[in-house]
C-alpha positions in Angstrom: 0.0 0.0 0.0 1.4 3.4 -0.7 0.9 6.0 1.9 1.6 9.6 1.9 3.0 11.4 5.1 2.5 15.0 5.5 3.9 17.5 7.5 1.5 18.0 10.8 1.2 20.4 13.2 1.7 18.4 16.8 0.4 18.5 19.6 3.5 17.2 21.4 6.1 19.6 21.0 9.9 18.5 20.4 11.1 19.9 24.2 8.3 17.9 26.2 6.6 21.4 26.2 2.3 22.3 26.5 0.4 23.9 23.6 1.4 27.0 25.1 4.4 26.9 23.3 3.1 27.3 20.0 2.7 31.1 20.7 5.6 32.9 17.7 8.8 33.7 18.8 7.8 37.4 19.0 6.1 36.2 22.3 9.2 34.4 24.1 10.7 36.9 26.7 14.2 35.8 26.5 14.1 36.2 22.3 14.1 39.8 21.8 14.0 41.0 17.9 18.1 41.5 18.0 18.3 37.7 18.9 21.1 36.1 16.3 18.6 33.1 15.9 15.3 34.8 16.3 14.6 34.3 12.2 14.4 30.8 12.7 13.0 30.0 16.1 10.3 32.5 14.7 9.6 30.2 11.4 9.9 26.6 13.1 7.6 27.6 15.7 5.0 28.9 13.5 5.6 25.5 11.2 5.0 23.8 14.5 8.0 22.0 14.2 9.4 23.1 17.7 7.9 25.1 20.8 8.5 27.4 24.0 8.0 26.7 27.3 4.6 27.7 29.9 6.8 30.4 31.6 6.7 32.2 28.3 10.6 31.5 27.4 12.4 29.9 24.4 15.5 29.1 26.6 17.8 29.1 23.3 21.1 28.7 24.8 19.6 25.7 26.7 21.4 22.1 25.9 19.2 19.7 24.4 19.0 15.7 24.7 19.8 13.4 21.7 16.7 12.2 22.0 15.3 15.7 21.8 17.5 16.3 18.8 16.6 13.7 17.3 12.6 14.2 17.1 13.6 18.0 15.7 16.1 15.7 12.7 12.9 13.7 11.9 10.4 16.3 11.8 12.2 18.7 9.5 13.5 16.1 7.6 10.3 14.3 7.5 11.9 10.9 8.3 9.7 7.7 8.1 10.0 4.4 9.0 10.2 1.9 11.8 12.1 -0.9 13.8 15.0 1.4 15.4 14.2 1.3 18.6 13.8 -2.2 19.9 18.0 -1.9 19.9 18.3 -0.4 23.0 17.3 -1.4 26.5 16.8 2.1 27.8 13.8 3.2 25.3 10.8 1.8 26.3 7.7 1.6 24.0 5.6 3.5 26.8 8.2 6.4 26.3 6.8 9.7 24.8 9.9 10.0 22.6 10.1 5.6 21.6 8.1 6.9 17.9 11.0 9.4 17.7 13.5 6.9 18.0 11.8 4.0 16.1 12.6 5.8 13.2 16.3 7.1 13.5 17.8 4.8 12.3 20.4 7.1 11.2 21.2 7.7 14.8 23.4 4.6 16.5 23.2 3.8 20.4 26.5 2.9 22.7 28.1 -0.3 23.2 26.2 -1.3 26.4 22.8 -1.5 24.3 22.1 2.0 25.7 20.7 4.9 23.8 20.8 7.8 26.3 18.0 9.3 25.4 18.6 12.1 28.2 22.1 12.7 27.2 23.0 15.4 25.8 24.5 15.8 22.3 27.3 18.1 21.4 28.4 20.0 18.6 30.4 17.2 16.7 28.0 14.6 16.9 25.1 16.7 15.7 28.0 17.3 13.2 28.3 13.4 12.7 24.7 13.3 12.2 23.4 15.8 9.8 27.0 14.9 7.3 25.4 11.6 7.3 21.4 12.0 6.7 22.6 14.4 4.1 25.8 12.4 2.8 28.0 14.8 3.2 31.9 14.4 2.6 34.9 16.4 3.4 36.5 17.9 0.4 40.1 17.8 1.7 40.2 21.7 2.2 41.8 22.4 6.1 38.7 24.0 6.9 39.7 22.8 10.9 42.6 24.7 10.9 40.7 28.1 11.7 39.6 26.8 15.0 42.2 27.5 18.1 40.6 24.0 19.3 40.7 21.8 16.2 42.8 19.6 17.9 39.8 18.6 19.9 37.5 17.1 17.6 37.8 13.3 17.6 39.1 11.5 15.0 36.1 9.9 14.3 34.1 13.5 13.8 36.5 15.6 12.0 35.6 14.6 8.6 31.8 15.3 9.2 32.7 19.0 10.9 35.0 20.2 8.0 31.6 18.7 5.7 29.2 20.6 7.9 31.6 23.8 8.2 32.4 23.5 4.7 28.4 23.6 3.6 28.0 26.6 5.9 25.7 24.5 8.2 27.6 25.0 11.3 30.6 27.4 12.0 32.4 28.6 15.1 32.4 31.1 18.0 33.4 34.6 17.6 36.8 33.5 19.7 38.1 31.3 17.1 36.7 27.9 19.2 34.3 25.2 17.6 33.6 23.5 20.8 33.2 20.0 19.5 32.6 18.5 22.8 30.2 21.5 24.1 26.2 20.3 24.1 24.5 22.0 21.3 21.9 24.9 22.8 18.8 24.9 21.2 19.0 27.6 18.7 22.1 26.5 17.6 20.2 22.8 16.5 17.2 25.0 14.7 19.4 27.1 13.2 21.9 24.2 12.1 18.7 22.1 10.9 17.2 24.7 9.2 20.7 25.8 7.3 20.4 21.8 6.2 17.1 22.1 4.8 17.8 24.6 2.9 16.9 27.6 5.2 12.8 27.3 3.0 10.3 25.8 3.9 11.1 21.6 3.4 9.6 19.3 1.1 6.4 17.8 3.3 5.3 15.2 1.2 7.1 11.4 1.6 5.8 8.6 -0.3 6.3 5.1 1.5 6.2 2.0 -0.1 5.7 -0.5 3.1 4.1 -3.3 0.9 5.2 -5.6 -1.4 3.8 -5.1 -5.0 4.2 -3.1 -8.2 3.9 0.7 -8.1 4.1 3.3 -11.0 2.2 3.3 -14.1 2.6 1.0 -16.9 2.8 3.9 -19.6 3.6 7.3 -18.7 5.4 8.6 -16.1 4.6 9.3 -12.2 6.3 12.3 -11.1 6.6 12.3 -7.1 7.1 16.1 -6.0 8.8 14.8 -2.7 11.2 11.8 -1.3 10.3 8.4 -1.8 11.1 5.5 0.8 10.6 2.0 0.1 11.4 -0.3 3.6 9.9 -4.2 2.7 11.3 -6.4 0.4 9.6 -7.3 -3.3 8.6 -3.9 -4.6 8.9 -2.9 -8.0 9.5 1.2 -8.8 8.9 2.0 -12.4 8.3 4.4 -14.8 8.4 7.3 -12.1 10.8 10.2 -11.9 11.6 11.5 -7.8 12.5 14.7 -7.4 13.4 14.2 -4.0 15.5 11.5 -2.2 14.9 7.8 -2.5 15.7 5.8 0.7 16.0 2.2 0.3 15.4 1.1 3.9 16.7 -1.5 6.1 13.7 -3.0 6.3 14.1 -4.7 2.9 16.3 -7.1 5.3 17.9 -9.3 2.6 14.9 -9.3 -0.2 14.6 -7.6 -3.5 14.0 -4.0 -5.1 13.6 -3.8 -8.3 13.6 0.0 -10.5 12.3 0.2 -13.9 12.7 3.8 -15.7 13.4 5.9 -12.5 15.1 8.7 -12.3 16.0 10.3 -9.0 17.1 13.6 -8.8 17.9 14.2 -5.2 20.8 11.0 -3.5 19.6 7.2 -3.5 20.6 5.6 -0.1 20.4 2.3 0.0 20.2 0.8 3.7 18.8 -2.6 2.9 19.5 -5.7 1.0 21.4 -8.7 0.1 23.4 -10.4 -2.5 21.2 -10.5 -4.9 19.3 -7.3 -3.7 18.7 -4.1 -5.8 18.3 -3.8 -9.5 18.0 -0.7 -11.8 16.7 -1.4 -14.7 16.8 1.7 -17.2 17.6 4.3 -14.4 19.1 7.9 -14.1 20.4 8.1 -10.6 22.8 11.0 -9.2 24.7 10.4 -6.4 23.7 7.0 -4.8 25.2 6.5 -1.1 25.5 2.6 0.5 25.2 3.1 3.9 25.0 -0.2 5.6 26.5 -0.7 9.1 26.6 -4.8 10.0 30.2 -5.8 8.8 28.5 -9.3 8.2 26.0 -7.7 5.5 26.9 -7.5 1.9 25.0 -5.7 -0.5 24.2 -6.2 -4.0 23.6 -3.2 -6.3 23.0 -3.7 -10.2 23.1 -1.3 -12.4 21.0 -2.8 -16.1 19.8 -1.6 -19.6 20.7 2.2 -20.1 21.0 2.8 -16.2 23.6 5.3 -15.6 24.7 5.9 -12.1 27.0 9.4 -11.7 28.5 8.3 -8.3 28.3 5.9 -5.7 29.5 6.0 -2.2 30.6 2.4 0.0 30.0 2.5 3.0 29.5 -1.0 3.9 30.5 -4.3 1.8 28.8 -3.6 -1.6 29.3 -5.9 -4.8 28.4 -2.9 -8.0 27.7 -4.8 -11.1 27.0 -3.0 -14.4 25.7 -5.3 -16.8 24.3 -4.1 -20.3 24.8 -1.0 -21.3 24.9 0.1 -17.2 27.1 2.5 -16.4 28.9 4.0 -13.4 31.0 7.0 -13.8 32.8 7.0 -10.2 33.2 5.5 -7.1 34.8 6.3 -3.8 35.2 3.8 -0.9 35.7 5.8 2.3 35.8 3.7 5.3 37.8 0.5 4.9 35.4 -2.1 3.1 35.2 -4.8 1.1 33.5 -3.3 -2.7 33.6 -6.2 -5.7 33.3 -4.2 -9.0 32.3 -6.7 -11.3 31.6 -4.7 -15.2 32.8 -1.3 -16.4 33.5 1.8 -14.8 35.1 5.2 -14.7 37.0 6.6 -11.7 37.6 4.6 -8.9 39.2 6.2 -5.5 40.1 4.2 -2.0 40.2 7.0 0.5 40.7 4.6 3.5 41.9 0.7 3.7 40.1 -1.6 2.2 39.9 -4.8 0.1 38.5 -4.2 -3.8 38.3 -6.9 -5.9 37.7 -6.1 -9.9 36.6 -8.1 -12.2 36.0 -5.7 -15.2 37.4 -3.0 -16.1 38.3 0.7 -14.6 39.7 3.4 -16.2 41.5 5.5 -13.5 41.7 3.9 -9.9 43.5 5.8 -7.1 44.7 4.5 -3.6 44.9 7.5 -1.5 47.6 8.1 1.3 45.2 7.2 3.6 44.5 4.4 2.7 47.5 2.3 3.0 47.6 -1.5 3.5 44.7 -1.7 0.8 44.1 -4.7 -1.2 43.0 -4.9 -4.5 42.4 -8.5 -6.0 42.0 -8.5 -10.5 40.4 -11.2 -12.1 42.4 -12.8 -15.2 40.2 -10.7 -17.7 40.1 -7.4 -15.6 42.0 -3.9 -16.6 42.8 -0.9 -15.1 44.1 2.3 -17.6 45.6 4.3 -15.3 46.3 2.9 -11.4 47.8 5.2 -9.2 49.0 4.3 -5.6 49.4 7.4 -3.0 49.1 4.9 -0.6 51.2 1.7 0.0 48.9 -0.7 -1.7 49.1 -4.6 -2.6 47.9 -5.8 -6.4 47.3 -8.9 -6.6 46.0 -11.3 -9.2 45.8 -11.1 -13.0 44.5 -8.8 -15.6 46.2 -5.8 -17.7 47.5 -2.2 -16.0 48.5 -0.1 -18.8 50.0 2.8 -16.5 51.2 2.6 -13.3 52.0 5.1 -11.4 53.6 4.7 -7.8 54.3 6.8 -4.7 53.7 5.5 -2.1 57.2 3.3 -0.8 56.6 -0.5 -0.1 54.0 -1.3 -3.0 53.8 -4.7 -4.8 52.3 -5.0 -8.3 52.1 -8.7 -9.2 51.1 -8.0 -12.8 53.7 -6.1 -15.2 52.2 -2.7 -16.5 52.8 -1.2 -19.7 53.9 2.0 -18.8 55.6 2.5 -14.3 56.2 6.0 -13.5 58.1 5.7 -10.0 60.0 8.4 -8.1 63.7 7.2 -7.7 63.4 7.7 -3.8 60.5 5.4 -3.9 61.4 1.5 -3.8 58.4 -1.4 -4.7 57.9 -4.5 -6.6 56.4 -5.0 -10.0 56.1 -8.3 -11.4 58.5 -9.4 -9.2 61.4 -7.2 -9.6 62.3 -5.1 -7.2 62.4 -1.2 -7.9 65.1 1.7 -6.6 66.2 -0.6 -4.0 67.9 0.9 -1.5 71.7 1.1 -1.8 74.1 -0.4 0.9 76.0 1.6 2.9 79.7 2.4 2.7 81.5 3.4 -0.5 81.7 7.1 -2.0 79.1 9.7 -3.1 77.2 9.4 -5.8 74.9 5.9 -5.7 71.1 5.8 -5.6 69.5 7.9 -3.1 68.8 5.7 0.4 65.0 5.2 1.3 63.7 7.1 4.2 62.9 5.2 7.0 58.9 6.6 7.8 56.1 4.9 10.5 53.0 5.3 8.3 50.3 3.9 10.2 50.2 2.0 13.8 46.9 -0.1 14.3 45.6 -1.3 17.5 43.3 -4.5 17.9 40.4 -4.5 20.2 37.5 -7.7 20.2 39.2 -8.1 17.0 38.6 -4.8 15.4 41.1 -2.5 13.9 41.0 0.7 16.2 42.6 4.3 14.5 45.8 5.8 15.9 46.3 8.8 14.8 50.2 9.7 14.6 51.8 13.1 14.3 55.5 13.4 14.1 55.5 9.9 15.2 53.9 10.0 18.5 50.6 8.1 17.8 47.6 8.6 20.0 45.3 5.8 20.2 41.3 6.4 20.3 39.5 4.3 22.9 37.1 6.7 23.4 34.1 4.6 22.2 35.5 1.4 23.9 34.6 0.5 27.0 37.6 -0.5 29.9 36.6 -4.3 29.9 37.4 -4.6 26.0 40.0 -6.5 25.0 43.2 -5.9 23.3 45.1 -8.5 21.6 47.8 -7.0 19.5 48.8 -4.3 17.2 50.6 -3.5 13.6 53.2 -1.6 12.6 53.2 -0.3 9.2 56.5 0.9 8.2 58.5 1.7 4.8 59.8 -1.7 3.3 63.7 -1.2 4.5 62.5 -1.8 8.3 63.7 -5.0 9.3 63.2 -4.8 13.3 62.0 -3.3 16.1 62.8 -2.7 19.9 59.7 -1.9 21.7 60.4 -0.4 25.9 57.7 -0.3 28.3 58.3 0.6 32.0 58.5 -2.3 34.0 58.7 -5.0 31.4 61.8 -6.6 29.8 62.8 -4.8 26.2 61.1 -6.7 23.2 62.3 -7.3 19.6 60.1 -8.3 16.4 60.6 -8.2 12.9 59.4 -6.8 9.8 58.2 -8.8 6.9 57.5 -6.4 3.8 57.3 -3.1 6.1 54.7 -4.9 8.6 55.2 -5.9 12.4 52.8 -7.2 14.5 53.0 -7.3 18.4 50.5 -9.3 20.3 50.4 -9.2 23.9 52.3 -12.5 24.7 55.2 -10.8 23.3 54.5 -7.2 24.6 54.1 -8.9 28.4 56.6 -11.6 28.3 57.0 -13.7 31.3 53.7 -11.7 32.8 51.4 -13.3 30.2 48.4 -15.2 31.8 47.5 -17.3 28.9 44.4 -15.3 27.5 44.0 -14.0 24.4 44.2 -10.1 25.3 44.2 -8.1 27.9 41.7 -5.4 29.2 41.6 -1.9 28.3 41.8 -1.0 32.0 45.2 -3.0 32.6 46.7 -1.6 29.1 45.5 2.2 30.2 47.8 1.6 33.6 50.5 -0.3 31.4 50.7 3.0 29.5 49.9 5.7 32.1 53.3 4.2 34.1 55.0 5.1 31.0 54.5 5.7 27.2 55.6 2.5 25.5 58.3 3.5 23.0 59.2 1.6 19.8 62.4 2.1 18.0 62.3 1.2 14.3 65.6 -0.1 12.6 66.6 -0.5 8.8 69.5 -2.5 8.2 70.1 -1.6 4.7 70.2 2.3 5.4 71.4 2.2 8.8 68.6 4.3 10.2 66.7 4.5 13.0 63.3 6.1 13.7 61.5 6.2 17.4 57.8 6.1 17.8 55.6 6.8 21.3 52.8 5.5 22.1 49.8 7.5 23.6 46.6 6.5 25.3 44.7 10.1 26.4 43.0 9.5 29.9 39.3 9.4 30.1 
């Protein structure tokens, strides 16, 4: 059945306020006509979509909870759906705000099954949350820099504040800060939200496709004004055009979509599906986002016919098959997944590690700096025209490269390209001859320049997850701050250039360790990192590593025997 949702005008306000609150801003004592934000709070309380309070106040610098937040997000973007909530063992269905939270399902809870409803939500994870609903990306620009507290956005936010800050949606304080870890006030969320949706009045009309069947007419086309979101399996789109956004849901669990003759011209996100899961047909999409969070799932998307497909985002393990005549022009993987590109496509870019395999062709395909220790597997009758490593990156497999072009130190290329362009300080293998390597010491001047010895990425393991350390003239800084102190740590990597051969790691209290480098990697697990103190389990928790590294930084000395260099490394954990 197809259902149309229209904006409403409550009678349960956002802030758990009475009708009174409707009153316009013009009526709120502590908004006076000067107020930086009174525009705003003005127009979403005469659009109903928030409220004041019975004293006659606004209270806009007043924090506000996520789960407050989060009913404002799904009002003005109109979000539909269901099945979010029975996650978390802290929202219970009696709970004025459960409907809220049944359908954020952009919005995750904490590790302990929580949600925190009451909590309050700062500046960089509102960030976090409107880069995502709107798929928002950093462009590279140092947009951070500008703040005198950049160094305090997490790791995990930074990307989604320079996109925010970039798209003029959120910005700093008039004394340089941005105050990631401040709670966002409530004018500051309208404000934000209503930047986001465009600062007009929003689309109000969301078609939702919640059973299976057939919709769209058989001749003709069906234009929908607003977004469209389809959240069961075994529904057919076709001959429509959406001018809005089209939201495959995660209620299509592991079923079917099928698109014949759509063309969307605001993003597709898909959140649901399987291996054998969405099919276009015939389609025009834009920019189409994968956003799908179990590391188990894998995702099928298929593009058909004539489809054409300008962009597509991974962000969960996606297979992308263009079959036909389909087309996709480009494709970045962002956050370390598995992507099979089976077909033909343009411009391919890694921007973090990850495991690709091809099986078809690509025309230009880039491995970022950032996204060393990347994998990319070719099937015997794949090509790439023009592959490009910034990144230390392994090629494995068979198929044609006809340019290579390498600059990131440490590389392996099993297949032999056309055409290698390689710096002469950079050494790697290609078909299995070894490149610039370095030259051994002793003799006069004048021999092949001698590899820098570099640390490019350390990379902690905890309940078998790779954790980011972020490393800044070699003192890494490890981020636990969305572990919990019982996790467990088991071991971590070393990723070096290919002329380490060893390392010494000191920690106070503990007998000095060596390992070895195979290729420019070193791992250390905790057996060897404790020695004679190891108790036989597989890790150690978080708690006893925090005291381990609070009684003294841990410090790793890197050696290469072929340039006779040495480079030291410290470890950091920040207290919580």
């Amino acid at each position: 059945m197809r259902k149309k949702y229209f904006m409403i005008v409550l009678l349960i306000l956002v802030f758990s306020i009475s009708a009174a609150g409707f009153a316009s801003a013009a009526g709120f004592s502590d908004v006076p006509d000067n107020y930086w934000a009174k525009a705003q709070i003005d127009k979403w309380v005469d659009q109903g979509l928030t409220g004041g309070y019975q004293d006659g106040t606004f209270k806009p610098g007043q924090q506000i909870s996520r789960v407050e937040f989060v009913a404002l997000v799904n009002r003005s973007f109109n979000i539909q759906g269901s099945g979010n909530a029975a996650g978390f063992n802290d929202v219970n269905a009696t709970a004025w705000y459960y409907g809220e939270v049944d359908k954020a399902s952009y919005m995750a809870g904490y590790q302990d099954g929580t949600f925190g409803p009451n909590k309050s939500i700062t500046r960089q994870e509102a960030a976090a949350i409107i880069a995502r609903l709107m798929s928002l990306k950093a462009s590279g620009q140092d947009v951070l820099s500008a703040f005198n507290d950049s160094g305090k956005i997490s790791p995990w936010a930074r990307d989604a504040v320079s996109a925010v800050v970039e798209n003029k949606l959120m910005s700093g304080y008039t004394d340089g800060s941005y105050k990631p870890g401040s709670p966002i006030t409530r004018a500051e969320a309208v404000v934000t939200l209503d930047r986001a949706i465009g600062g007009v009045t929003p689309i109000t009309e969301t078609v939702v496709y919640d059973t299976a069947g057939t919709y769209g007419p058989e001749q003709g086309v069906e234009v929908v004004a607003g977004n469209v979101t389809v959240n069961v399996p075994d529904v057919t789109l076709r001959n429509m055009t959406i001018r809005g956004n089209l939201i495959l849901g995660a209620g299509i669990g592991d079923g079917e979509v099928d698109l014949m003759n759509v063309t969307v011209l605001g993003k597709t996100i898909v959140r649901g599906g399987g291996t054998d899961s969405i099919v276009f047909t015939d389609c025009v999409i834009g920019d189409l986002v994968v956003e799908i969070d179990d590391a188990t799932k894998t995702v099928r998307i298929v593009a058909a016919g004539s489809t054409a497909i300008e962009s597509v985002e991974v962000r969960g393990n996606t297979i992308l098959y263009t079959t036909d005549d389909g087309s996709v022009n480009e494709v970045t993987i962002p956050e370390g997944y598995h992507a099979e590109l089976i077909g033909n496509y343009g411009n391919v870019t890694i921007t973090d590690k990850a495991t690709v395999t091809i099986d078809g062709s690509v025309e230009n395909l880039t491995i970022s700096e950032d996204a060393a220790g990347t994998v990319v597997t070719m099937s015997k009758d794949s090509s790439i025209g023009t592959l490009t490593l910034d990144g230390k990156a392994d090629v494995k497999g068979e198929g044609t490269i006809e340019s290579a072009v390498i600059n990131a130190d440490g590389s392996t290329i099993e297949q032999e390209p056309e055409e290698v362009e390689i710096p002469d300080d950079i050494t790697a293998t290609v078909n299995g001859e070894r490149i610039n390597p370095p030259s051994p010491g002793g003799g006069g001047g004048g021999g092949d320049p001698v590899t820098e010895l570099k640390v490019n990425s350390v990379t902690f393991v905890v309940n078998g997850t790779d954790v980011e350390v972020l490393g800044v003239d070699n003192t890494f800084t490890v981020n636990l701050e969305d572990n919990n102190d019982t996790d467990m740590f088991t071991e971590l990597t070393i990723e070096a250039t290919n002329n380490a051969t060893k390392a010494t790691i000191s920690l106070t209290g503990f007998d000095q360790k060596e390992v070895t480098f195979n290729n420019g990697t070193a791992n250390v697990s905790v057996k060897t990192l404790l020695g004679a103190l190891d108790t036989g389990e597989p890790g150690i928790s978080l708690q006893t590593l925090r005291n381990l590294i609070n009684s003294g930084s841990p410090t790793i000395k890197i050696f290469s025997a072929s340039s006779n260099k040495t480079v030291t490394v410290d470890i950091q954990l920040p207290p919580v």
